[in-house]
C-alpha positions, 0 to 999 in steps of 0.5 A: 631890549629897553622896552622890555627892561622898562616893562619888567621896572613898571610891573615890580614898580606896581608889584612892590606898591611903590606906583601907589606911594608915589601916587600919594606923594605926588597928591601932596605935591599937586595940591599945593601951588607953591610946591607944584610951581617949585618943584616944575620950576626946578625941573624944567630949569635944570632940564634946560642946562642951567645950573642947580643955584640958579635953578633952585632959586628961581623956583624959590622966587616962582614959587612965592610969586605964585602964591600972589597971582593964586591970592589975585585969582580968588580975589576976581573970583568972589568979584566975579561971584558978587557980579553973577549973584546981582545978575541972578537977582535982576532976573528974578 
């Protein structure tokens, strides 16, 4: 009976066009890696048991901490990108 309840959700889900909203939304979301971060970290926090404060502040903090360690990975990328264009030049 729960299976076939959630068939009939998905297909008026999909009907309505709510799925491709949702799609829209969620792209917003996926491309910022403050808000992925935030929003994963909340979820998962408050899906193992810990209180909503706690929670939402710790995604807060995971949140901006990611925005350093994005800042680090482009940082080593244009090293990296330097190292591969000197390697290119030798082999020329």
């Amino acid at each position: 009976m729960v299976t076939v309840t959630l068939a009939i959700v998905c297909a008026l889900a999909t009907h309505l066009g709510l799925t491709s909203a949702v799609g829209k939304a969620a792209s917003k979301v996926f491309g910022c890696t403050k808000c992925f971060t935030f929003w994963v970290s909340a979820v998962y926090l408050c899906a193992t048991n810990h209180s909503v404060p706690v929670s939402l502040a710790c995604a807060i903090v995971a949140s901006y901490l990611s925005v350093w360690v994005e800042i680090g990975f482009v940082f080593l990328n244009g090293k990296y990108n330097e190292l591969w264009e000197r390697v290119m030049r030798k082999k020329e």
